[in-house]
N, C-alpha and C positions, 0 to 999 in steps of 0.2 A: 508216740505222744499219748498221756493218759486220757480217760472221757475229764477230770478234772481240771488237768491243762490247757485241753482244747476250751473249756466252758472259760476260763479263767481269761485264754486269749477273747474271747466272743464279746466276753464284760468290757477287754478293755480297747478292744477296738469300739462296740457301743459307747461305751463313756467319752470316747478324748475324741469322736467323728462324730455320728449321729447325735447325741446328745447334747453336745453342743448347738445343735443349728435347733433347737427346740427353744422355745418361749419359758422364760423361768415358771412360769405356775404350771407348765404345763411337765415341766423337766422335775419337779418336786414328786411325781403322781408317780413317777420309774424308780428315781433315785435318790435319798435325801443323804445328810451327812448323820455319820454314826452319833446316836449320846452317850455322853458324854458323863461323867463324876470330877468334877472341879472343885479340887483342894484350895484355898489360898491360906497362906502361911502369914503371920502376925505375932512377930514378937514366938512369945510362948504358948500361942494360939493357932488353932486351925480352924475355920471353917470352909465347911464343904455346901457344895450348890449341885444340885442336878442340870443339868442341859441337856434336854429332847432335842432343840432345835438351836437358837439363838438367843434365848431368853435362859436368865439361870434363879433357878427355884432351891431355896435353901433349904438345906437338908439337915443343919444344926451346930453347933460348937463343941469343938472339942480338945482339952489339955494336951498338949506335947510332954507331959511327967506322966499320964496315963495311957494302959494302952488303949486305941481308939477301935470300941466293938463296930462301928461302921459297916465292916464287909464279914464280920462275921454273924453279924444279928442285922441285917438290911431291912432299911423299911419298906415299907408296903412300894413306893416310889420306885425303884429299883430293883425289887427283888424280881428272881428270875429272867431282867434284861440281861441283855450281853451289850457292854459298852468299854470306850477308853475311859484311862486314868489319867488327866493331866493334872500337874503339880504348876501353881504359880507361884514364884519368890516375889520377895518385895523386889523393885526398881532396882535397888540399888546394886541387886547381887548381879548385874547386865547389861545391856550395854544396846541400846536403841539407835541403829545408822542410817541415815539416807544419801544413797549412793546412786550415780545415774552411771547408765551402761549403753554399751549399741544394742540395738536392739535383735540385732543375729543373735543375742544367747540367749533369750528369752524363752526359749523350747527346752532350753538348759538349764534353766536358772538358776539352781539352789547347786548343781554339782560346777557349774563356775566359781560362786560363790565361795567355794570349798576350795579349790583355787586359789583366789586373791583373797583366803582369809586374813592372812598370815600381812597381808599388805592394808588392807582397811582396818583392822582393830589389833592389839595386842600378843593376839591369839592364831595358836597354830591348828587348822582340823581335828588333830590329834589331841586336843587339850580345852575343846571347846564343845556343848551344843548351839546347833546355829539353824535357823530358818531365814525365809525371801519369802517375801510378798508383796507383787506390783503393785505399785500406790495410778501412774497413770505412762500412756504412751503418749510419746509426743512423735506421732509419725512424721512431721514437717522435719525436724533435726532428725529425728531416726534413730530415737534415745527413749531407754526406758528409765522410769524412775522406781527405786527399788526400794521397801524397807528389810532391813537387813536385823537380826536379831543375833544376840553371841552371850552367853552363859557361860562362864566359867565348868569348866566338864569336873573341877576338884570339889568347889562349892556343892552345885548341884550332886553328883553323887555321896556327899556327907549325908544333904536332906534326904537322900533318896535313901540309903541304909537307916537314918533315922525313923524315918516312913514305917520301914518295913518292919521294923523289930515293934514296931509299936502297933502293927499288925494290918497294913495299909499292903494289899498284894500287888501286883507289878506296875511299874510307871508306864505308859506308852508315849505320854507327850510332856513336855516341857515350854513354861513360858514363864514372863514375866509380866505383872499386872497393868493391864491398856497397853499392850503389844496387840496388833491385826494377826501374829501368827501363832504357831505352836512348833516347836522342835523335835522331830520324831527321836526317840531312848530306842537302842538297841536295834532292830530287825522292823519295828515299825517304819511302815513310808508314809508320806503321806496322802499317795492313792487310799490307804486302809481305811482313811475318815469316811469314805464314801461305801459303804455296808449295806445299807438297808434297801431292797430293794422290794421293788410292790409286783408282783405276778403277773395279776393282771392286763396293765399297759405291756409288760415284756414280751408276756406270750402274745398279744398280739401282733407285738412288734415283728419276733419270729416269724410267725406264720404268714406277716405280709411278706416278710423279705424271704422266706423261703417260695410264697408264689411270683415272687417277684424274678427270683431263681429261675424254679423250676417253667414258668411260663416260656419264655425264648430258647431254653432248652430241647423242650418240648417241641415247639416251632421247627427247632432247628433240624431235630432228627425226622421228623414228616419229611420235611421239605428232604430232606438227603435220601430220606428211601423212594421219594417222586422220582428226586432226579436220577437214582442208581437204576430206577425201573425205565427209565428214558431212555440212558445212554446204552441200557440192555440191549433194545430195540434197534436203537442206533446202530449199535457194535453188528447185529446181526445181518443189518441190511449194506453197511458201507464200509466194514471193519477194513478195507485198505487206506478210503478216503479216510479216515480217522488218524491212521495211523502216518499216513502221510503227512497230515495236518500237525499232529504231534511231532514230528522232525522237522517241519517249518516254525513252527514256533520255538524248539529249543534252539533251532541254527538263530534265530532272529535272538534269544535273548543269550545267546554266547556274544553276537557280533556287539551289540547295545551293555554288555555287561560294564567294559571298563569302563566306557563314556559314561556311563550313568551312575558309577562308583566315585570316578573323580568329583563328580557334578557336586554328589548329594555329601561327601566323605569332605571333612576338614582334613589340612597338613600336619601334620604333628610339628614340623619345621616351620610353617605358617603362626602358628600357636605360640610356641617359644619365642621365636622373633616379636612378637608382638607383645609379650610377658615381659619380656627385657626390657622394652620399652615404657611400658607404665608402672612396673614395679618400683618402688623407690630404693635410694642406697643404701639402706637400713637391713632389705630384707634381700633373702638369697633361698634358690631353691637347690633340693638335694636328689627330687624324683619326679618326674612329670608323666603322667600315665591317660593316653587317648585311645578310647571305646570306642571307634563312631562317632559321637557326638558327646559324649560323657567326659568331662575333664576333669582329672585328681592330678592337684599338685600337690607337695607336702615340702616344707621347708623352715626354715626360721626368719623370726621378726623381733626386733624391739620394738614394736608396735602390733603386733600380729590384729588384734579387733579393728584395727581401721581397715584393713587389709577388704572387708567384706565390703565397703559404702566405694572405696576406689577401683575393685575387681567389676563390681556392677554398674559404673560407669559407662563400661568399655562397650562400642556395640556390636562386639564379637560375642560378649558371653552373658548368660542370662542362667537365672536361678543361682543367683552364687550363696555357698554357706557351707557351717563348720561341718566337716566331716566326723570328728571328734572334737573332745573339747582339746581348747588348748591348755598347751603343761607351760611350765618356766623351768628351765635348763640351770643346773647348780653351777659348770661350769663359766656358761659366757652370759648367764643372767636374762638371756633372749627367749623369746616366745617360741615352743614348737608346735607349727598346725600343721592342720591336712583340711584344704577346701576341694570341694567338689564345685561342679557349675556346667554349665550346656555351653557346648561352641554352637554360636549360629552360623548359618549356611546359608551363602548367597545365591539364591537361584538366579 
């Protein structure tokens, strides 16, 4: 793994963990969202707006018969930033959904989405730009509510060749005008919005959680050279009672091994039996697979998202959710998942 990748995983464990549990004003001071150049398109008109933040400062008007010097003579506003390109169409060219979901995909959202496109709008993945943006949870139901955005991928790629020729360089985002989201074009995610980062707070951040690290570490290997220097002493004085000691304790946890394997270990035949039972006639499994206490099952459903609020029900199994996302089957139209979940263990 490169020093690049490794730094890259750092950011994005920082961003989606730590970062999170921070105070928005204080979350601003590490990370903010990239700016931004926002096109909106009118008729035979473009104007363009800057956006540092959330606010958008306009940058000027300019003919779609001419070509637009924009990004090749940049004003003072812009120049030498590195920021995205988003394109707005008018309304009309899109398609603004609000759809509520369970809220097990929520972790998933937009590649669900991508999924059940082809079933909430017109439009197949293949043939559309689409973005998700949670509007609110309703934890009581266990429902999220979504807005859902869908672009024509034929439309939008006309304006976006027309862009170009007229000397507008690469789109990164798409939207349409009072949508809450943007559409990532091409290789863009929408992690990427989040760029800009401030040193300062980070390298602090570092250096706490690297003594944070190294402190118990540190601890740890003291205390193990104390005790190597003890049992030294030990070994020289009683090395038989020692070793004695050591074959009473392995005989004692051979004798306690299986009793204490059955105790702590679920049935695999316990599990099944009990899946049979609350599973509904709809859904049927294909492969059931127990860790110790790690459950993966995988199967099909014509319901497969309910599957998560009925699986956590049960007070055998806890932590239930999608393993992957789920697909839909061409042949028999059914859902195919794979949930994981904890067997609990009755002491």
């Amino acid at each position: 793994m490169t020093l690049t990748s490794n730094f890259n995983y750092i950011m994005q464990w920082w961003g989606s963990g730590l970062l999170k549990g921070l105070p928005s004003s204080l979350r601003r001071l590490v990370r903010s969202e990239r700016p931004r150049v926002v096109l909106q398109l009118h008729h035979q008109m473009l104007e363009a707006f800057w956006k540092p933040d959330q606010k958008l400062i306009p940058l000027g008007s300019y003919s779609l018969r001419t070509p637009i010097d924009l990004f090749s003579k940049p004003p003072k506003t812009i120049k030498g930033k590195k920021y995205l390109i988003e394109v707005q169409l008018n309304p009309k060219n899109g398609l603004l959904l609000e759809q509520r979901f369970p809220e097990a995909i929520q972790e998933n959202l937009r590649q669900v989405i991508g999924y059940q496109l082809d079933r909430i709008s017109p439009f197949s993945p293949e043939r559309a730009y689409y973005s998700a943006e949670l509007l609110n949870h309703d934890r009581k139901a266990k429902e999220i509510n979504v807005n859902v955005q869908v672009i024509p991928k034929q439309t939008a790629d006309q304006v976006i060749e027309q862009l170009k020729e007229l000397g507008v360089p690469e789109v990164h985002l798409l939207s349409v005008v009072g949508s809450p989201s943007s559409a990532p074009i091409g290789q863009t995610t929408t992690t990427d919005l989040s760029q800009s980062w401030s040193w300062i707070p980070l390298g602090f951040m570092v250096t706490a959680l690297v003594a944070s690290l190294a402190a118990p570490i540190a601890y740890k290997y003291r205390r193990a050279e104390q005790i190597d220097a003890a049992l030294a002493q030990v070994r020289q004085h009683s090395a038989a009672q020692l070793q004695i000691r050591e074959q009473l304790t392995a005989a004692e946890d051979a004798m306690h091994f299986l009793t204490e394997r059955r105790r702590t270990s679920p049935v695999a035949l316990d599990v099944a039996e009990h899946l049979s039972k609350i599973l509904p006639a709809n859904t049927w499994l294909d492969r059931l697979t127990l860790n110790g206490t790690e459950l993966s099952i995988r199967g099909e459903s014509s319901a497969a998202l309910d599957l998560i609020d009925l699986l956590e029900g049960s007070p055998m199994l806890s932590e239930v959710k999608f393993k992957s996302p789920v697909t839909r089957t061409k042949d028999s139209n059914n859902d195919k998942f794979q949930i994981q979940a904890k067997v609990e263990v009755k002491s």
